[in-house]
N, C-alpha and C positions, 0 to 999 in steps of 0.2 A: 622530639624535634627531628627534621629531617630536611637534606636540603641543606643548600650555603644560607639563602636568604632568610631559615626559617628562627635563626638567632644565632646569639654569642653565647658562652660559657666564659664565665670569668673565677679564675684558680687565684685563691689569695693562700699565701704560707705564712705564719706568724712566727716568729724567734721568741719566746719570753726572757723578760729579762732573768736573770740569775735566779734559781729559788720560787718563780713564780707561776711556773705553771698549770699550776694544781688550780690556784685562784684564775687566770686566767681559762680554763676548762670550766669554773665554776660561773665565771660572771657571762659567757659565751650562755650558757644552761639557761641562767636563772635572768637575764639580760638582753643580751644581744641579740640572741634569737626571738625571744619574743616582740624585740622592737622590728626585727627584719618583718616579722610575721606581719605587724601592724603600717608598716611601709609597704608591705607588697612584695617582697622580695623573697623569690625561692631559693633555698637551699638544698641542693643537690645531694651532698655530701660533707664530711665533717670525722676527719680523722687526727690521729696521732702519729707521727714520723717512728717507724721499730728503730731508725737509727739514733734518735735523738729525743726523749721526751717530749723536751722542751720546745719541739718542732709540731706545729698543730698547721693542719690544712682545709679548706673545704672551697666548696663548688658552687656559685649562684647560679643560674640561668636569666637570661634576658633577654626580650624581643629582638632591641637594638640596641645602641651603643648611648641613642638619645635615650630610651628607657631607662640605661642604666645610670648616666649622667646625671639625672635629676633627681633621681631617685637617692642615689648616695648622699647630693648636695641635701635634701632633703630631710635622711637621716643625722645627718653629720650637723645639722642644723636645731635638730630637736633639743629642744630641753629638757624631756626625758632622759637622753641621750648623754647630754653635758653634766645632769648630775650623779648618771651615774660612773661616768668616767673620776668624777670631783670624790666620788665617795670611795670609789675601789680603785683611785692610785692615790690617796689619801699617804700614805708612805712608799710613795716612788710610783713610776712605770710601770703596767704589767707585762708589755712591750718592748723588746731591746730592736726586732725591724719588722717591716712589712715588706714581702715582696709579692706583684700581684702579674699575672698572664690576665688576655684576653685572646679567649679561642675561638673559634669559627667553627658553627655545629656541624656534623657533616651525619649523615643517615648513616648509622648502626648496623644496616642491614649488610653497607656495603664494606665487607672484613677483605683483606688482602687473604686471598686463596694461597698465595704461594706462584702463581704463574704467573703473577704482575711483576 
């Protein structure tokens, strides 16, 4: 990507609830990403916080903002989706918050030199 116009980046961060992050790393694996995959939806990135386990993060990319929009509705939508949400919080939340950015791409090439 390169360019304002040429997309968004959107940072989501996950809290897990207490105790649960292990299953939440697993159903992200065996789950979530291959439903992103089947929505369309790139995944950029996909870490763990050094400060905090329980802190997971990653990176989609997206055209535009309406890309993104329908896109989520769409997952969030699936029944795919709903059972497996139904089946892996089957005993509570695997989620205690969500916090999510939207960034504005900016070309890579251009790094702050130090005389800006």
């Amino acid at each position: 990507m390169t360019g304002d116009a040429d997309g968004i980046l959107e940072w989501r961060h996950y809290v897990a609830a207490p105790g649960c992050a292990d299953r939440l790393v697993r159903r992200f694996h065996a789950h979530t990403f291959p439903l992103f995959d089947a929505h369309g939806m790139r995944v950029l990135a996909f870490g763990r916080d050094d400060d905090g386990p329980g802190h997971l993060h990653y990176v989609l990319a997206w055209r535009d903002e309406e890309q993104m929009r329908r896109t989520w509705e769409a997952f969030v939508a699936d029944a795919r989706w709903t059972r497996v949400r139904e089946v892996t919080e089957r005993d509570g939340p695997l989620i205690a918050s969500i916090e999510r950015r939207v960034l504005r791409a900016l070309d890579p090439a251009r790094r702050l030199s130090g005389d800006d």
